[in-house]
PLY file of the C-alpha trace (Angstrom):
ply
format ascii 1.0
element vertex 74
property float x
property float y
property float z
element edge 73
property int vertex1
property int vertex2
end_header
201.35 145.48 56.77
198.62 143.55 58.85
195.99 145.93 59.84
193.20 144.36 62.26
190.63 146.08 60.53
188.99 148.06 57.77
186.11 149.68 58.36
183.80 150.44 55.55
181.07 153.74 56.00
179.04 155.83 54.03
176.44 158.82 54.93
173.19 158.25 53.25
172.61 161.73 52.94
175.75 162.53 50.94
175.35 160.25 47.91
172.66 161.03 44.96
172.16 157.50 44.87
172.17 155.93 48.12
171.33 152.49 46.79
174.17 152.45 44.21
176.53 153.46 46.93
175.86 150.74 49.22
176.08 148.28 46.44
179.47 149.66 45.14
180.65 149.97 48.70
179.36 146.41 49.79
181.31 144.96 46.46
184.14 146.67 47.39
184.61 145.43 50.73
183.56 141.43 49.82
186.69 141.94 47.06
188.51 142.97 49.82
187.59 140.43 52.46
188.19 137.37 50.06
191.60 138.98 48.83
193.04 139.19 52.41
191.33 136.27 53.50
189.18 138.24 55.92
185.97 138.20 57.07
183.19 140.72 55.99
181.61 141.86 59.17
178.38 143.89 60.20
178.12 146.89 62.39
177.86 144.46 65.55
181.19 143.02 64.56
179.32 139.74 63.63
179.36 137.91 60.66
177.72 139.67 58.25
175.11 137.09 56.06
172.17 138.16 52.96
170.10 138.77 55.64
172.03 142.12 57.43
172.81 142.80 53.78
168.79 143.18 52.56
168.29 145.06 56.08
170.77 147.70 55.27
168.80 147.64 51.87
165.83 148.01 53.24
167.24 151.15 55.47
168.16 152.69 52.53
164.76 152.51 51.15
163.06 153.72 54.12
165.44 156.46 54.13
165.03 157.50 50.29
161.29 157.64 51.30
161.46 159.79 54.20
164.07 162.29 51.87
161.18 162.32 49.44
158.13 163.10 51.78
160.12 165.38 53.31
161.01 167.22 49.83
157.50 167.07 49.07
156.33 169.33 52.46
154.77 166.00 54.33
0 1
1 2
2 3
3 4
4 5
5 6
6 7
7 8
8 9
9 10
10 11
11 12
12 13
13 14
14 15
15 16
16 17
17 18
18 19
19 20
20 21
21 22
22 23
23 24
24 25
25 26
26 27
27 28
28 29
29 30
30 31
31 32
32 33
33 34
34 35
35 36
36 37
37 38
38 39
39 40
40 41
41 42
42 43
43 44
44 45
45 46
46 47
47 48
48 49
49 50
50 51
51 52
52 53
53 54
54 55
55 56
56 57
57 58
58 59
59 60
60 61
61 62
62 63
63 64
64 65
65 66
66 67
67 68
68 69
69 70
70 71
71 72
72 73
């Protein structure tokens, strides 16, 4: 079995912990790239470097902010 691709996704709104998701879902898929000799890519299909990764980070935290303000009646 060869597939081309495996795509890796997650809702931020169904997780408790969005960070922890990402994190376990980001480890996940590196295991997997190195194990089939693949290449980890971003949502642009490009490479995907520490930069992308602390951008979907910071996403995360902007989004755990807006769930909070919005919790809150802001």
């Amino acid at each position: 079995l060869e597939p081309p691709a495996v795509s890796f996704f997650m809702s931020m709104r169904e997780p408790k912990d969005p960070m922890t998701a990402y994190e376990c879902m980001l480890a996940t898929a590196e295991t997997l790239a190195k194990h089939l000799d693949g290449d980890l890519l971003d949502e642009d299909r490009s490479v995907m470097r520490e930069q992308t990764k602390e951008h979907y980070r910071q996403r995360i935290r902007d989004f755990e902010m807006q769930s909070r303000r919005r919790k809150l009646g802001r």
